[in-house]
C-alpha distance (Angstrom), angle and dihedral (degrees) to the residues before:
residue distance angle dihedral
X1 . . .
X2 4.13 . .
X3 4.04 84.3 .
X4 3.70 99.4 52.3
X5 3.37 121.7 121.9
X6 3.95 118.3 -104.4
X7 3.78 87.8 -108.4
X8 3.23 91.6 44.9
X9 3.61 96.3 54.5
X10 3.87 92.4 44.3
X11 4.21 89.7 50.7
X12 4.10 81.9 58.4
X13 3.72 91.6 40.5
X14 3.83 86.3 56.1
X15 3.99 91.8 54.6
X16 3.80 88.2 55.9
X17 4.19 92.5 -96.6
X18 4.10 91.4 157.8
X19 3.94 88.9 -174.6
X20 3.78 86.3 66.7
X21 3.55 87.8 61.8
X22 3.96 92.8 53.9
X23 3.91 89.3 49.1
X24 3.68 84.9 52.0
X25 3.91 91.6 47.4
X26 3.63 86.5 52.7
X27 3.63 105.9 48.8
X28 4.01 97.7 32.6
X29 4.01 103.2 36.8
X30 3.93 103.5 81.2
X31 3.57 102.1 54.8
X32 4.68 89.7 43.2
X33 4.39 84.3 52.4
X34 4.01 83.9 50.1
X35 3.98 99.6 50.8
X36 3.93 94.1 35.7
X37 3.69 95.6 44.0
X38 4.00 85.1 48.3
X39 3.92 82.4 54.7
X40 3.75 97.7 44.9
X41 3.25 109.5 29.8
X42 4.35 130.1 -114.9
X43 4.28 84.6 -78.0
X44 3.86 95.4 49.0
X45 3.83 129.0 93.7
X46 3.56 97.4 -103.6
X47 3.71 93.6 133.1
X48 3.51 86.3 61.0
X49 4.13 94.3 51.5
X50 3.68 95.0 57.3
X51 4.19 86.3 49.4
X52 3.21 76.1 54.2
X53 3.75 102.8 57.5
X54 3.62 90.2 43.5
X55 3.20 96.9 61.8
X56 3.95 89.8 51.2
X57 3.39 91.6 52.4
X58 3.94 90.8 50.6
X59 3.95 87.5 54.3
X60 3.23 103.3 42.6
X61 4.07 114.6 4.5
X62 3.70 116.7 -172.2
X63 3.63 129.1 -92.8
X64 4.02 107.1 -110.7
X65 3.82 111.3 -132.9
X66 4.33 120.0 -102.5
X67 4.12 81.5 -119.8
X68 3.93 88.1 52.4
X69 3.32 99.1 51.3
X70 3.87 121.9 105.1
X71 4.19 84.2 6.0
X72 4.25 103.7 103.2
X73 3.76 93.9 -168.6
X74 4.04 86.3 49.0
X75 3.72 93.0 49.6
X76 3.60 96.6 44.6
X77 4.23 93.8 44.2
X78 4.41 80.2 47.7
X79 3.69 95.4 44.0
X80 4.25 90.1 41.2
X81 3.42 92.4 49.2
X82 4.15 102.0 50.0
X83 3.95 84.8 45.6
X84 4.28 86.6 56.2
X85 3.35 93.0 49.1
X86 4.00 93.3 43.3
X87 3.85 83.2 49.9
X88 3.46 101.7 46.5
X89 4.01 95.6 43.7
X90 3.62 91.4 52.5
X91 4.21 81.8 43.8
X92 4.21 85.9 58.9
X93 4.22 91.1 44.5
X94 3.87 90.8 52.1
X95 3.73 86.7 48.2
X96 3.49 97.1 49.3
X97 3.72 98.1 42.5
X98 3.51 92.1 50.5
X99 3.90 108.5 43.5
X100 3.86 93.8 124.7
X101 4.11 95.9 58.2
X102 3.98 94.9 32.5
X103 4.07 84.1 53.9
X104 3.80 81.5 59.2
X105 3.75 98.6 46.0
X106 3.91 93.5 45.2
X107 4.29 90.4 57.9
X108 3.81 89.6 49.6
X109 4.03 87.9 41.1
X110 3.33 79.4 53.1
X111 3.34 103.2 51.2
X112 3.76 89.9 46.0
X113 3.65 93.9 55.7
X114 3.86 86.6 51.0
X115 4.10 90.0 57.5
X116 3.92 86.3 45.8
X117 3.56 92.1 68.6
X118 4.05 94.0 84.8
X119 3.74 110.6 108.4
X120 4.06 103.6 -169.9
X121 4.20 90.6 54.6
X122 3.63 101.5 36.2
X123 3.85 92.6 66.1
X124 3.91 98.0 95.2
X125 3.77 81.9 56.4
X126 3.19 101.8 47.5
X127 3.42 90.3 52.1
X128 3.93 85.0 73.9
X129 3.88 106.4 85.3
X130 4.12 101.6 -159.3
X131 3.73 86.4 42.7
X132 3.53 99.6 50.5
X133 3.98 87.7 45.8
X134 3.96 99.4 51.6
X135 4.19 85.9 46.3
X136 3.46 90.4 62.0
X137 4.00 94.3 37.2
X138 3.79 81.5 54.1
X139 3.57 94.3 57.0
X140 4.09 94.2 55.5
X141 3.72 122.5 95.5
X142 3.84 107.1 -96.2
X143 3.66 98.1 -106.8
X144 3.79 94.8 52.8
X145 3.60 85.8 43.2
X146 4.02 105.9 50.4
X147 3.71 82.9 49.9
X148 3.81 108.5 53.9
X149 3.96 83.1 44.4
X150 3.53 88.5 65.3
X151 3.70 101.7 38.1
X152 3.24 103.0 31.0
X153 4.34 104.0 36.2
X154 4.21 88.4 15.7
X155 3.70 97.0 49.2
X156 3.92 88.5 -142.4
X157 3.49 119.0 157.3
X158 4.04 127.3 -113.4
X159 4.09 82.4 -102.5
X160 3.72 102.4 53.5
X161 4.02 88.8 36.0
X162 4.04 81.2 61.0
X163 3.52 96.5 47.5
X164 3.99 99.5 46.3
X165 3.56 95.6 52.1
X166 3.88 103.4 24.7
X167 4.00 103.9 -117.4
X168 3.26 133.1 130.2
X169 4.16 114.8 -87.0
X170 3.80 82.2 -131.4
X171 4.17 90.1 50.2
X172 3.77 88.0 44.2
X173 3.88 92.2 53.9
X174 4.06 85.6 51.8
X175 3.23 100.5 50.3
X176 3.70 93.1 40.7
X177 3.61 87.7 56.7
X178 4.10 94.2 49.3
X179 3.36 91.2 49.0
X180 3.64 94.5 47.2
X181 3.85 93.9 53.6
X182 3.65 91.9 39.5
X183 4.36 86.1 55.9
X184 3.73 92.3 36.9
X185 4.05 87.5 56.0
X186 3.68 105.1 51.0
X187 4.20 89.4 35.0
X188 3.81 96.7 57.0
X189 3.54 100.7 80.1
X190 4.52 90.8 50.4
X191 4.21 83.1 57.3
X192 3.69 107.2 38.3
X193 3.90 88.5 -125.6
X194 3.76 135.7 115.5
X195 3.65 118.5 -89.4
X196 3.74 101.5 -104.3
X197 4.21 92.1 54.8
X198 4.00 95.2 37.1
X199 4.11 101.9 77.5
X200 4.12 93.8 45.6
X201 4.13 88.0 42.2
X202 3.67 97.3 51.3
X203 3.94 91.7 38.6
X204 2.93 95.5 60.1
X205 3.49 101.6 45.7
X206 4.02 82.3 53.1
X207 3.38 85.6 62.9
X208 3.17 98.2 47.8
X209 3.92 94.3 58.2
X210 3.77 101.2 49.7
């Protein structure tokens, strides 16, 4: 059943098929760990969140649309996008609950970041691609950040950026493009390249490791 269609795999999930769910797991989780980490940071529960969202899509999956049905890239884009906006609601609840203690992880983030700055001992570090790439994601304002996770690591289009975090398409492609620069800047000198070509060479190489 690894082949079957997302609407396919949510019709079996419906009839109580629990290895749909686990094919769903598999072909869903990466890209929900990227945007909620992006969200919560490396040190926040975000493993937990998209557990979370599994488990709401096991009790209740979502009903795929009569123009979805039959059409895998449509039920996979429908599917995708419910499981974003699961994951980034539950994202905004963990946030809100937990103001007090993320206060107190942001000023030693902070701190961190601060210690980061040294160029002669970060090398070995730096070295590491998908680490160097998720330090400087880190350092982004959240909004930029949520959003170049999903374009740029998620592959989601302007459209379904919009509707998983409620912006405009034409604030999406702005703050895509800040965030971009802002990446491209601080990640030219860890590729040897000029600013505008570092962020999309070393993301993709991220993605290309893990």
């Amino acid at each position: 059943m690894d082949q079957a269609s997302d609407g396919t795999l949510l019709a079996a999930l419906e009839r109580g098929d629990t290895t749909a769910l686990t094919n769903l797991l598999d072909r869903h989780q990466a890209v929900l760990l990227r945007h909620a980490r992006a969200l919560l940071g490396e040190g926040g529960p975000y493993e937990d969140v998209v557990q979370e969202a599994f488990l709401r899509l096991l009790e209740k999956p979502p009903a795929m649309p009569e123009e979805a049905r039959g059409n895998e890239l449509l039920e996979r884009a429908h599917l995708r996008s419910w499981l974003h906006k699961v994951t980034r609601n539950l994202c905004m609840d963990t946030l809100r609950s937990e103001t007090r203690r993320r206060a107190r992880e942001e000023s030693v983030a902070s701190h961190d970041v601060s210690r980061d700055g040294r160029s002669g001992g970060d090398l070995a570090e730096q070295l590491d691609t998908r680490a160097a790439v998720e330090r400087e994601l880190a350092k982004l304002p959240a909004d930029q950040r949520e959003v170049l996770v999903l374009r740029l690591l998620g592959e989601r289009s302007y459209k379904e950026i919009a509707e998983i975090t409620g912006k405009k398409i034409g604030t999406v492609g702005w703050l895509v493009s800040e965030g971009l620069k802002a990446l491209s800047a601080s990640l030219a000198p860890l590729v040897d390249a000029p600013a505008p070509a570092a962020a999309a060479s070393v993301v993709r190489a991220s993605r290309a490791n893990g």
